[in-house]
N, C-alpha and C positions, 0 to 999 in steps of 0.2 A: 232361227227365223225362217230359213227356207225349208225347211222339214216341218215346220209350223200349216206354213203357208201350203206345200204338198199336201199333207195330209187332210188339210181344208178344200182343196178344191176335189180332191177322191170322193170326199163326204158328200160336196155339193153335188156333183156328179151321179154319185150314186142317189143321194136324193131324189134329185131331179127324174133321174131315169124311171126311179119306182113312184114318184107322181104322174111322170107323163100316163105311167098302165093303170094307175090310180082314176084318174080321171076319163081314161076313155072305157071305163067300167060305169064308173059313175058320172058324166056331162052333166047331169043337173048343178053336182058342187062347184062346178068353176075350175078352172085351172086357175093354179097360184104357181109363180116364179119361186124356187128354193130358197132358203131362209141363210143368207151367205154370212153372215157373222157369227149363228147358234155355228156353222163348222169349222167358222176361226176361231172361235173359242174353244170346243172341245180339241181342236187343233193343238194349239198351244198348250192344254191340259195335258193331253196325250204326252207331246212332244217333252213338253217339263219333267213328267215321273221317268220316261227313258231316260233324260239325259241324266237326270238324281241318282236311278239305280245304276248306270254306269258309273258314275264318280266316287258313288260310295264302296262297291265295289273291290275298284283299281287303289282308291286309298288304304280300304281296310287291311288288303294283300299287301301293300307298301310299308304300314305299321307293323303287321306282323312279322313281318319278315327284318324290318330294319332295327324294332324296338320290345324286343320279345321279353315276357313278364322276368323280373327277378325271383318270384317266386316261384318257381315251377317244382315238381311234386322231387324230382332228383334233387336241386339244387338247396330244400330244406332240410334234405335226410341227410344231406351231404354238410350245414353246417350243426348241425344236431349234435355231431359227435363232435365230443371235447379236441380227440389229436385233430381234426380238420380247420381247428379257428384260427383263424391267421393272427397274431398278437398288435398289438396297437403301433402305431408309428410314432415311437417319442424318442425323446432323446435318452441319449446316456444319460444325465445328469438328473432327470424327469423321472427315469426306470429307477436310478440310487434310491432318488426320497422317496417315493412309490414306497420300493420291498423297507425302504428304511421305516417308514411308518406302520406298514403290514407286520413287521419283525418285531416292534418296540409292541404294537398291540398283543400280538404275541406273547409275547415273556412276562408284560404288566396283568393280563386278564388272569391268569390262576390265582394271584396272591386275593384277589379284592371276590370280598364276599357278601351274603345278603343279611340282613338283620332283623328279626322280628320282638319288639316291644310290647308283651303283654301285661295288663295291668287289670285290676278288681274294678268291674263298670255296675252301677247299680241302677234299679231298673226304678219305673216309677211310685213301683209295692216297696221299693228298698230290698229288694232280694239282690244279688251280689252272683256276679260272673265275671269266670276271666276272659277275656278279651281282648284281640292284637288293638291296641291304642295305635302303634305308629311302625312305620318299618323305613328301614335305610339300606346306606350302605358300609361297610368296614374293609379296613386293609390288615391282610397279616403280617407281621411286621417282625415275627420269631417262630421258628420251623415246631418251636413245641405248644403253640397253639394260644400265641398273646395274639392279640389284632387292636388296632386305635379306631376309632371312629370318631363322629360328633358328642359333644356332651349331651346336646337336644335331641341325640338318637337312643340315647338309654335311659334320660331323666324320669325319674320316678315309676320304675319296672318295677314289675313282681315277678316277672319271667323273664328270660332273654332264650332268645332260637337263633342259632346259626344257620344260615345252607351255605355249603360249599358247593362252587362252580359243579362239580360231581353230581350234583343231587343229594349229596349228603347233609341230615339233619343234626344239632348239636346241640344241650342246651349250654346257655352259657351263664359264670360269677362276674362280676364287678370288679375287679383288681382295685381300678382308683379313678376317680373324675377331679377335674379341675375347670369348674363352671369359667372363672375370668377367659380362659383363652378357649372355651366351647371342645374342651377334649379330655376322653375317657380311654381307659383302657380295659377287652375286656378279656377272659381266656374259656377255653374248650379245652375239654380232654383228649386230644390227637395230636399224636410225633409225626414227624416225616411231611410237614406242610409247605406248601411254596411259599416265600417271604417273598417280601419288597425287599428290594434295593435302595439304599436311598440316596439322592445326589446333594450336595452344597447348592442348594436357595440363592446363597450369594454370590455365586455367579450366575445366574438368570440375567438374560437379556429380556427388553423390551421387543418383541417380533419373534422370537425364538417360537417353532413350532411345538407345540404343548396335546397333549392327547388327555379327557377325561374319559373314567372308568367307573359305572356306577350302578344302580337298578333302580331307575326313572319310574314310578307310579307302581314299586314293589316288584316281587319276586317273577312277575310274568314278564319283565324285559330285564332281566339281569344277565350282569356285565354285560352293559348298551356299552357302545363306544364313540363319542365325538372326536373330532378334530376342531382345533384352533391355534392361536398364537397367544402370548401373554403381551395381553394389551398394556398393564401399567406394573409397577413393583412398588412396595408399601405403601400400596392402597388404603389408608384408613378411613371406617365406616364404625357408627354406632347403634350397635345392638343390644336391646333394652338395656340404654343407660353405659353399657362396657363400649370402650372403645377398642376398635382390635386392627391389626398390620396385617391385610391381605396382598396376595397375589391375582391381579385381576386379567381374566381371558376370558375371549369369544367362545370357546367349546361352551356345548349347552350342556347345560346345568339345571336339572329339574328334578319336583317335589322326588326325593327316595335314591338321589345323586349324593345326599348329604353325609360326608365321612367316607367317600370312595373317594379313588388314587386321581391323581393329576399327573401324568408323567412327563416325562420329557422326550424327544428321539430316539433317544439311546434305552427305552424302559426304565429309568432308572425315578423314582417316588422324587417330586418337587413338591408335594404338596396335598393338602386333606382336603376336598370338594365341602364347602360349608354352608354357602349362602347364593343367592342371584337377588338382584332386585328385580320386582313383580310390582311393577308399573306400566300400565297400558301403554302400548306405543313405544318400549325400552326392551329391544331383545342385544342379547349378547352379552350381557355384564354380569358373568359369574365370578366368584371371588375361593382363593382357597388358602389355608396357613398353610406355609414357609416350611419347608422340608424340616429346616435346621431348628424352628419353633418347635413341630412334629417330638424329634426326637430328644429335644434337651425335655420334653413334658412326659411323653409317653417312660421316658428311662428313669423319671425322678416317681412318677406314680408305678412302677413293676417293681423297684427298687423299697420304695416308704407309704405306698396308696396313697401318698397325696404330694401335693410342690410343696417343697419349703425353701418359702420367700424369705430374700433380706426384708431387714425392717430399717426404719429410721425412727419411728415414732412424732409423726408430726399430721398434724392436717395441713391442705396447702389447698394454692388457689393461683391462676395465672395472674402475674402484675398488670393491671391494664393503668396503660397512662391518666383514666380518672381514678382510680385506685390509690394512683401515687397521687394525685393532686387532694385526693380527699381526704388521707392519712399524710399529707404533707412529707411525704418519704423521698430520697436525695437521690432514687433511679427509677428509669422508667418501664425498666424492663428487667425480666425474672421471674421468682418465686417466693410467694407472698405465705412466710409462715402465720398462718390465724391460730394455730392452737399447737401445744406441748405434750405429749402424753407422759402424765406424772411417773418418774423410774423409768422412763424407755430410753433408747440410743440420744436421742437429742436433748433430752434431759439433762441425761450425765454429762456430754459435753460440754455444756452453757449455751445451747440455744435459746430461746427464748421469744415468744408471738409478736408480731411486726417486722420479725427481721429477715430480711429478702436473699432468697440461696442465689447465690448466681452464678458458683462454679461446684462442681465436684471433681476431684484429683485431676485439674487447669482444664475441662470440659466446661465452656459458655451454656449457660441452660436456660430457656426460652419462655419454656411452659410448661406442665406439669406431665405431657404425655411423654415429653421427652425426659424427663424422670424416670418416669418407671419402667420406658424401655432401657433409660441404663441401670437400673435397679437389677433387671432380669438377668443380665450380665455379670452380675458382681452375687460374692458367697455369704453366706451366715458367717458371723467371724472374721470378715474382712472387714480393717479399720482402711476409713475414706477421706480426704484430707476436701473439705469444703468453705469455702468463701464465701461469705454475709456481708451484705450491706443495713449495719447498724445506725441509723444516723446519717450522720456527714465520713462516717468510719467505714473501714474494710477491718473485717476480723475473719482468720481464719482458725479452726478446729478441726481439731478430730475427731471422728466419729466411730463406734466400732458397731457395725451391723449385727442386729436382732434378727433372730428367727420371727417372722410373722405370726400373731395367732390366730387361731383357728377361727375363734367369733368374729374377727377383723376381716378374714379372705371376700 
């Protein structure tokens, strides 16, 4: 304010001084008194931009010196180079699963490889070319060149191409498919391949950290790697019509995932990448078959090209309590034989249509899916000691399991 005010009355002053010679040059114009606010104003103008350029200045000097860039031209060359990164601050236990994850991706990424599906496309003249129809993923599963994948990854080929992680191309035969549980087996001409390992399924935890391995939208992201946990264990879902026992996890799992590894911590094979559901607004629920499913299928198809199923020979249907009330039957719960296949296992026993299973060798049985998961368990040739309610009667028999056939699968 006083440097305002000083430099206001210099002005006036000086004004003054050059009107007083102003007018005794000129006396006709008048003397006028100096304009005392026009040099309180420029006053204050003045006075305002020194005191701005000082402050900014003595600050700017104060920043620089107290808060100096992080980037400066040494201090990027300097973390540029890999020996200069200082490693992250975590804990021991943090660092374990860390390399423990890094290490299982490691050892699972060689085995699991890419798949290409070509098939005869016909154009709208009807002229006929081959054509990739679809492409996935597969695991090797025997160093002399077997691999499993999806059923829906090789269903109705004319060709099949392998790439290994390498870059290597391969064509590939069919060994054996078995559509009910969506798994095939196929082989290449190459010894000396990395296999999967494969762990016991049945012991899977619910939370357990889970790793998928796969080639997401084809051969330009092959073996992608997610991480996740296993959200649920025999997760059942139906697809077209089959009902099937997944393993379900958050790893993503997307279109060309399908028939690649799911492993565990340790790299060790838990499971074949098969499905996700693809409803808006629903991410994370990929599903995969069971290690121990994996290899009882894959070793019955390298072995005979195809599963051979026990039989029983019956149609069947879940008991539902209006069931029982409308067939007037003496429980409410079981397995509702509707039909006999003439000469087959239940045949020969004395089964016969109305009468309701409701144990196999002292196993309570519910409904039909739990059937046929203990069906999958049990041999061709194994006799099975089963409980029917006939009536107001308990009758048991024996059974001695059929081979399944082929037009029946």
């Amino acid at each position: 304010m006083e440097l305002s005010l000083w430099l206001s009355e210099i002005y006036c002053r000086k004004r003054g001084d050059y009107m007083d010679n102003f007018y005794e040059d000129f006396p006709e114009r008048g003397k006028k008194k100096p304009h005392f606010w026009k040099g309180l104003f420029l006053g204050f103008l003045v006075g305002g931009l020194i005191v701005a350029t000082v402050f900014f200045y003595f600050a700017g000097t104060l920043l620089s010196q107290e808060y100096s860039s992080p980037f400066s031209e040494d201090l990027l060359e300097e973390k540029d180079t890999k020996e200069n990164r200082a490693p992250l601050e975590v804990s021991p236990e943090a660092m374990q699963y860390y390399m423990a994850v890094v290490n299982a991706a490691e050892r699972a990424t060689p085995p699991v490889v890419g798949i290409s599906n070509f098939g005869v496309v016909y154009d709208f003249f009807g002229r006929s070319s081959l054509q990739q129809r679809a492409s996935g993923s597969g695991v090797i599963i025997r160093s002399d060149g077997y691999i499993v994948t999806n059923y829906h990854v090789i269903e109705d080929s004319t060709e099949l191409a392998v790439n290994l992680g390498s870059g290597e191309e391969f064509p590939a035969r069919v060994v054996g498919a078995d559509p009910p549980t969506d798994l095939a087996v196929i082989k290449i001409d190459k010894e000396g391949l990395p296999a999967a390992e494969m762990a016991d399924s049945d012991k899977l935890r619910v939370g357990e950290p889970v790793i998928a391995i796969g080639n997401p939208l084809g051969l330009d992201f092959q073996q992608s790697v997610t991480l996740g946990v296993v959200s649920a264990l025999e997760r059942e879902i139906n697809i077209q019509g089959q009902k099937f026992s997944f393993i379900q996890t958050d790893a993503a799992i997307n279109d060309g995932n399908s028939g690649g590894a799911l492993v565990n911590i340790n790299g060790r094979l838990i499971g074949i990448n098969t499905a996700k559901i693809k409803i808006s607004g629903v991410e994370g629920m990929g599903f995969a078959i069971p290690s121990n499913t994996v290899k009882q299928i894959s070793n019955a198809l390298m072995e005979n090209g195809r599963v051979v199923r026990p039989w029983i020979g019956v149609y069947i249907s879940t008991l539902t309590p209006l069931d029982a009330q409308r067939f007037g039957l003496s429980v409410e719960k079981g397995i509702l034989i509707r039909e006999v296949v003439e000469g087959g296992p239940a045949a020969r026993a004395g089964i016969v249509p109305m009468d309701v299973l409701l144990e196999i060798n002292g196993t309570a049985l519910t409904d039909t899916t739990q059937l046929q998961e203990l069906l999958q368990k049990l041999s061709v040739g194994e006799t099975i000691e089963v409980t029917l309610a006939r009536g107001e009667e308990r009758v048991i028999v024996q059974v001695t399991l059929d081979t399944l056939p082929e037009e029946t699968e």
